[in-house]
N, CA, C and O atoms as a GROMACS GRO file, in nm:
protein
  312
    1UNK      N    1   3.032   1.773  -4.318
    1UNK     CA    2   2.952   1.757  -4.197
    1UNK      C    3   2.833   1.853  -4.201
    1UNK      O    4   2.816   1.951  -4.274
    2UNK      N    5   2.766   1.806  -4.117
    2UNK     CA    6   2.607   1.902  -4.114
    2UNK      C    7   2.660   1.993  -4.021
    2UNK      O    8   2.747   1.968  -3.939
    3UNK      N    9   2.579   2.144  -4.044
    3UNK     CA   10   2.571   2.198  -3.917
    3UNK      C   11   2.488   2.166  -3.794
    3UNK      O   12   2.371   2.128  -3.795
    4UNK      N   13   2.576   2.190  -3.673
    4UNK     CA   14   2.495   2.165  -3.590
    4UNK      C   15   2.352   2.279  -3.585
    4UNK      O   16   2.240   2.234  -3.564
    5UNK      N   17   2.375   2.418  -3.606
    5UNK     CA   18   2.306   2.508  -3.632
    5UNK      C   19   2.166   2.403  -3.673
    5UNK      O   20   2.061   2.396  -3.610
    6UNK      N   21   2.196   2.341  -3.775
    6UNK     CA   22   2.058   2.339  -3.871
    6UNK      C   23   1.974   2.241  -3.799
    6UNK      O   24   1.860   2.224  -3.844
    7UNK      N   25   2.010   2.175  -3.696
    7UNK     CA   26   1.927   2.044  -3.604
    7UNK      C   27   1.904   2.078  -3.487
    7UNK      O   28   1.836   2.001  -3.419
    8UNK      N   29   1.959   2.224  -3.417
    8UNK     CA   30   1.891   2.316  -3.347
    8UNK      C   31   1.764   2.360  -3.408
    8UNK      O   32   1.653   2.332  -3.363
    9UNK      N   33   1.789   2.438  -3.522
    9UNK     CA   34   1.632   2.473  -3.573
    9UNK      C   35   1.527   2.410  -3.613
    9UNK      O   36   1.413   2.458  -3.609
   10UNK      N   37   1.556   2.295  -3.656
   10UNK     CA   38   1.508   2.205  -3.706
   10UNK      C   39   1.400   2.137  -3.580
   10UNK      O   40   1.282   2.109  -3.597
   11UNK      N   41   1.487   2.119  -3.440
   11UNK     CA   42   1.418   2.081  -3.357
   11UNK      C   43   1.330   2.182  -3.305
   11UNK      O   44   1.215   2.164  -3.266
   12UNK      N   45   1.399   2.296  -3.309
   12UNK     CA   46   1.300   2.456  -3.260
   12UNK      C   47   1.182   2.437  -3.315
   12UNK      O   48   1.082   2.433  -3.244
   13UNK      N   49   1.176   2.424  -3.440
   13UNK     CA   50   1.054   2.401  -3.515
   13UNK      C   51   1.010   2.294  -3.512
   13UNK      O   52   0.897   2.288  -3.562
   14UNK      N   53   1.066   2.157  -3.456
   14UNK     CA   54   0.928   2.056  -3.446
   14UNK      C   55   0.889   2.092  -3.292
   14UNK      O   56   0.768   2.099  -3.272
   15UNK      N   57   0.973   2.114  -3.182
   15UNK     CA   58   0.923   2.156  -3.013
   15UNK      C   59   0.792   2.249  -3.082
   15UNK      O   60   0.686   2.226  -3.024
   16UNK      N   61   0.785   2.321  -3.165
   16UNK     CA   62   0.674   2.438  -3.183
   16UNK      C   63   0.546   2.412  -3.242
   16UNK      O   64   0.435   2.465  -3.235
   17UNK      N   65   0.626   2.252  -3.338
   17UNK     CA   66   0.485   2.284  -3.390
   17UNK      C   67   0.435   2.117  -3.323
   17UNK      O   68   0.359   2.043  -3.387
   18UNK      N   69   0.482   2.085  -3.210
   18UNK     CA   70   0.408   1.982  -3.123
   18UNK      C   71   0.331   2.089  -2.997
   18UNK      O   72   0.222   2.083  -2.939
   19UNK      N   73   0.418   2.161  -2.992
   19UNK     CA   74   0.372   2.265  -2.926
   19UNK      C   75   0.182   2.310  -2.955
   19UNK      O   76   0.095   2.316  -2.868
   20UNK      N   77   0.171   2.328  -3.064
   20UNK     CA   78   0.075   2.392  -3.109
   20UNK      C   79  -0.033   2.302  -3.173
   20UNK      O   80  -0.139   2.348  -3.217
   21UNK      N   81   0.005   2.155  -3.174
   21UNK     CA   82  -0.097   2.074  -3.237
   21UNK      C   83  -0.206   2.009  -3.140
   21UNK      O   84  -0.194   1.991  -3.018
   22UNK      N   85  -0.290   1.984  -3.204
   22UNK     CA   86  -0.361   1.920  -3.093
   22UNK      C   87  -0.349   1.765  -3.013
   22UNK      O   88  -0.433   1.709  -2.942
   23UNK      N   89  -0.195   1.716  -3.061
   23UNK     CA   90  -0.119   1.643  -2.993
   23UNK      C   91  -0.112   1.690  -2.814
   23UNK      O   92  -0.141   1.629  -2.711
   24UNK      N   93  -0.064   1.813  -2.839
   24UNK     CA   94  -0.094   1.872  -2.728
   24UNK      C   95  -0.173   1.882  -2.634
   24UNK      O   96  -0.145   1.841  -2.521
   25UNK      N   97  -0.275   1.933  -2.663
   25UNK     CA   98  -0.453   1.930  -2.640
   25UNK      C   99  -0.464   1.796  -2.551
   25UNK      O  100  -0.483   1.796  -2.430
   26UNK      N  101  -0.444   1.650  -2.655
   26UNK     CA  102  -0.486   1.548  -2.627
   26UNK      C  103  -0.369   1.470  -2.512
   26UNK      O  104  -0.404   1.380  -2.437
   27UNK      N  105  -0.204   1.533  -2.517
   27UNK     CA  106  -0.143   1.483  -2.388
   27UNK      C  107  -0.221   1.538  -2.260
   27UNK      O  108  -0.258   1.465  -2.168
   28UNK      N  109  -0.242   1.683  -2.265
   28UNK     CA  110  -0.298   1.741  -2.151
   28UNK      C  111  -0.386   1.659  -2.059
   28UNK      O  112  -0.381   1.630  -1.939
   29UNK      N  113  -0.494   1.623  -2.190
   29UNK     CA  114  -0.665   1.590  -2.170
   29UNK      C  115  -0.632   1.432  -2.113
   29UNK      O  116  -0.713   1.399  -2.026
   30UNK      N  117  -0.535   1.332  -2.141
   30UNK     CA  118  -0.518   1.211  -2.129
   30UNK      C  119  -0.424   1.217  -1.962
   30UNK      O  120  -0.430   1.127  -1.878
   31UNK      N  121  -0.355   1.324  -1.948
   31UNK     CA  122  -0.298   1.279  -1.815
   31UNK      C  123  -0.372   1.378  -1.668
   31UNK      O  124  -0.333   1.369  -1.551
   32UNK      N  125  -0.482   1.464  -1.719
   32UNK     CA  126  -0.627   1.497  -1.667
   32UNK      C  127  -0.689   1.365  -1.646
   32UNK      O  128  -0.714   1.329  -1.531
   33UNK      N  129  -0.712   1.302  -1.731
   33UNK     CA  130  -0.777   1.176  -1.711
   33UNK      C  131  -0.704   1.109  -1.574
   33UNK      O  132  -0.746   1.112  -1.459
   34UNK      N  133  -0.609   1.062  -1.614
   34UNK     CA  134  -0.536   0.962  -1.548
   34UNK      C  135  -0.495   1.005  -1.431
   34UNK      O  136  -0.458   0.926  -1.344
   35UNK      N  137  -0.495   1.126  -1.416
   35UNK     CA  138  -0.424   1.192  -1.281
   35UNK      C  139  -0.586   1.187  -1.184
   35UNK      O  140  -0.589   1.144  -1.069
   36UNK      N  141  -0.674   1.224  -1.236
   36UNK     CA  142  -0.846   1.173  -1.186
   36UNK      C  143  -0.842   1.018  -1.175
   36UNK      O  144  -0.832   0.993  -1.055
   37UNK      N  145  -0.845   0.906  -1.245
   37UNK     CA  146  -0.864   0.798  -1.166
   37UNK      C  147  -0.765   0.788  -1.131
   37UNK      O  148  -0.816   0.787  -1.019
   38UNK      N  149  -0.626   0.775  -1.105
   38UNK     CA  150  -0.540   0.756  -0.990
   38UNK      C  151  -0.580   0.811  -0.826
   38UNK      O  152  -0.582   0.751  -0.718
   39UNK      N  153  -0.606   0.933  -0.858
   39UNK     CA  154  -0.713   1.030  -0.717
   39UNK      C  155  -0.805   0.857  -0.674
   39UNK      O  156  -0.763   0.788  -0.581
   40UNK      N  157  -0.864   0.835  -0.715
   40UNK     CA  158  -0.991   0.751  -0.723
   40UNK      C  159  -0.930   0.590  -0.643
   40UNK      O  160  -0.993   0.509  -0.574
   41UNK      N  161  -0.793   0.588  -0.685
   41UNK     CA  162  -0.767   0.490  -0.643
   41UNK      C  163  -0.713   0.497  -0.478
   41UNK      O  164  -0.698   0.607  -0.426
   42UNK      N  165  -0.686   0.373  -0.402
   42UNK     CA  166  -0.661   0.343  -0.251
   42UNK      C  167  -0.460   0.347  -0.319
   42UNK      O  168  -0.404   0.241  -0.347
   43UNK      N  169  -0.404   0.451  -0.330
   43UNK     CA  170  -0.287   0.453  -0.382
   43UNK      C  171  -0.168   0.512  -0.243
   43UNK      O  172  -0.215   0.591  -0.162
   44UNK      N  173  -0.062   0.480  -0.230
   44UNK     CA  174   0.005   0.570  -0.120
   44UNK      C  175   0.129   0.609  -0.227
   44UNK      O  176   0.142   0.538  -0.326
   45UNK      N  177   0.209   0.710  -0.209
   45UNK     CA  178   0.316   0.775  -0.251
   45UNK      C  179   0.393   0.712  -0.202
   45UNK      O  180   0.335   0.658  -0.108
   46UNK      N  181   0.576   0.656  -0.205
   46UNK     CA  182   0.619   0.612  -0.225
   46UNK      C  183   0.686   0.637  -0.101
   46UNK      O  184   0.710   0.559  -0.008
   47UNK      N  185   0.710   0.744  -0.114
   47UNK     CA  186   0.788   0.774   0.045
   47UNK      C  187   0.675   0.767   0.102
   47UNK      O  188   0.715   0.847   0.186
   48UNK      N  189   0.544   0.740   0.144
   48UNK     CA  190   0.476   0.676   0.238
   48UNK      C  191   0.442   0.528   0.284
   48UNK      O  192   0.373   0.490   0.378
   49UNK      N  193   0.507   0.460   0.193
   49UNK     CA  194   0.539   0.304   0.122
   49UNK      C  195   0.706   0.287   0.190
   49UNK      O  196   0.744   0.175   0.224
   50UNK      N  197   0.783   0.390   0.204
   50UNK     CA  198   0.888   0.350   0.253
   50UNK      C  199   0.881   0.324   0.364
   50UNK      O  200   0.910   0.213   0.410
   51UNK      N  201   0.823   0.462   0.456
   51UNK     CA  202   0.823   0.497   0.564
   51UNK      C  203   0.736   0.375   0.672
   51UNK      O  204   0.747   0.364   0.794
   52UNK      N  205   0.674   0.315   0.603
   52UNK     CA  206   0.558   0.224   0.659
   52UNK      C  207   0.676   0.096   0.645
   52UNK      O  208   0.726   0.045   0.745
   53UNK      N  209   0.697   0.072   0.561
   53UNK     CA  210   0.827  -0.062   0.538
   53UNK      C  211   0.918  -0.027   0.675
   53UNK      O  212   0.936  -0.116   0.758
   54UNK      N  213   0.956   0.063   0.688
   54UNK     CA  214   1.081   0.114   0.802
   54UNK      C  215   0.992   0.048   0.933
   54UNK      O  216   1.044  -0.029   1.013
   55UNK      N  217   0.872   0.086   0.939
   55UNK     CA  218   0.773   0.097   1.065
   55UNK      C  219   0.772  -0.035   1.100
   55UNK      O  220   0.807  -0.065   1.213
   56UNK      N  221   0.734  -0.127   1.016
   56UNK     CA  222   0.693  -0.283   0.990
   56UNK      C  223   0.848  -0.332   1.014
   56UNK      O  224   0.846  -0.428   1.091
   57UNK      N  225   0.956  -0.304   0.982
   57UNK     CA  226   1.028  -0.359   1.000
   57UNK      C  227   1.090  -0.383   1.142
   57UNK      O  228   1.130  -0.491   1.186
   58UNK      N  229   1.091  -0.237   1.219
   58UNK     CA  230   1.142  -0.185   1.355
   58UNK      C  231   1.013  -0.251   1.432
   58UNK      O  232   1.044  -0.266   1.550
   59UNK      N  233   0.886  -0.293   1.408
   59UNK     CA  234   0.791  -0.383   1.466
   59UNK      C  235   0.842  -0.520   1.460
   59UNK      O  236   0.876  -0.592   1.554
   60UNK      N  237   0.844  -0.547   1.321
   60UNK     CA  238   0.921  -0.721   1.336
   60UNK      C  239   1.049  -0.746   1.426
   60UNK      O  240   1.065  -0.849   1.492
   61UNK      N  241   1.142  -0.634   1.422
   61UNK     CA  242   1.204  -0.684   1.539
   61UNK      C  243   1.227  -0.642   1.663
   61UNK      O  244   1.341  -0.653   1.708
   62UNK      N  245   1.129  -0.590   1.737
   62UNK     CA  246   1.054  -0.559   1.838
   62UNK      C  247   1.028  -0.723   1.880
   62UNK      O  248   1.075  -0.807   1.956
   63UNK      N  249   0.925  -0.712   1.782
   63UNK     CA  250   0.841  -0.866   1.804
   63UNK      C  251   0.964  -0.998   1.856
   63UNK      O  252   0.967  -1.086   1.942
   64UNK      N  253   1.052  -0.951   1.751
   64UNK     CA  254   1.166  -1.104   1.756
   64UNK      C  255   1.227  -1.111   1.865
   64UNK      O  256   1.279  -1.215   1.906
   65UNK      N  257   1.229  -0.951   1.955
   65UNK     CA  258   1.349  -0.949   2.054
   65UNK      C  259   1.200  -1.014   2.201
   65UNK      O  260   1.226  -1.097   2.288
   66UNK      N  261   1.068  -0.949   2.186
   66UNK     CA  262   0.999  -1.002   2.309
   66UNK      C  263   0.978  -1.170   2.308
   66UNK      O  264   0.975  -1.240   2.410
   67UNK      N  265   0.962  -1.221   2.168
   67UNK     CA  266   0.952  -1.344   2.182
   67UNK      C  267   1.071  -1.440   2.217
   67UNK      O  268   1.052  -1.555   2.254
   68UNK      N  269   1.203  -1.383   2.201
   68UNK     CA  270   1.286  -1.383   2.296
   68UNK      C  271   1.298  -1.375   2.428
   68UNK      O  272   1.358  -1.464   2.488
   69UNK      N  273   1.259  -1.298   2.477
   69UNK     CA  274   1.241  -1.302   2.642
   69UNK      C  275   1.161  -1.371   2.659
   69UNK      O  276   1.183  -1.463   2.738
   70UNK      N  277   1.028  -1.361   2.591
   70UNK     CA  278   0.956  -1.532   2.656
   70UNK      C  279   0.983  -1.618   2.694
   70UNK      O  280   0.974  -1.660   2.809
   71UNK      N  281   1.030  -1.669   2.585
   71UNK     CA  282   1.133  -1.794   2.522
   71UNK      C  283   1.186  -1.799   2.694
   71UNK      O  284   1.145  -1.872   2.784
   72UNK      N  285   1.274  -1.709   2.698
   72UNK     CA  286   1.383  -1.716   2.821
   72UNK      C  287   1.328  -1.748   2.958
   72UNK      O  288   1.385  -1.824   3.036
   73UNK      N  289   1.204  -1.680   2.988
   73UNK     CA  290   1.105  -1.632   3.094
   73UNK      C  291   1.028  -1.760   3.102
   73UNK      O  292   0.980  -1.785   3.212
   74UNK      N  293   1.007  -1.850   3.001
   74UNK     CA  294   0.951  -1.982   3.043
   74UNK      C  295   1.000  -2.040   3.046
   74UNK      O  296   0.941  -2.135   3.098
   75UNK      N  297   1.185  -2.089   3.000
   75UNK     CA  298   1.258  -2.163   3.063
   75UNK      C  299   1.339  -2.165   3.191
   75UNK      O  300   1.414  -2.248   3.244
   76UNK      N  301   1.274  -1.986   3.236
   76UNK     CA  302   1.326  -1.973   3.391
   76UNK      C  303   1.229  -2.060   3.464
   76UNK      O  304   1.271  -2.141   3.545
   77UNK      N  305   1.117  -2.049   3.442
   77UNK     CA  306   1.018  -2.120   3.533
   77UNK      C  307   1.008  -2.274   3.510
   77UNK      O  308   0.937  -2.351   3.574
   78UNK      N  309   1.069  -2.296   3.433
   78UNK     CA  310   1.016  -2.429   3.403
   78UNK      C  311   1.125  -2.535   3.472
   78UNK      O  312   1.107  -2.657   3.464
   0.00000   0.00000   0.00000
């Protein structure tokens, strides 16, 4: 069997030398980018996407329960 030892170091030394390449450099520079036009975009966070779903929903049935009483309120009169 291999040591495990030797695929610890092994990885020590590739984490280091991704670390140090300009792989690096260029993840940085690419999610700089992207984190700028996302800014740029009409975007909401997710829990603000929920929270609005919750809102819309407790409106829809708002809505369902008054058009209900309508409903009721014009077959009183009628």
């Amino acid at each position: 069997m291999i040591n495990q030892k030797f695929f610890e170091e092994l990885s020590g030394k590739l984490n280091q030398a991704v670390a140090n390449s300009p792989a690096r450099d260029f993840e940085k520079n690419a999610r700089a980018l992207l984190a700028q036009g996302f800014s740029k975009l009409d975007l909401v966070t997710r829990e603000e996407f929920d929270i609005q779903a919750q809102v819309l929903a407790r409106a829809r049935e708002q809505l369902a329960e008054l058009e209900k009483r309508v409903a009721e309120l014009e077959q009183r009169q009628a």
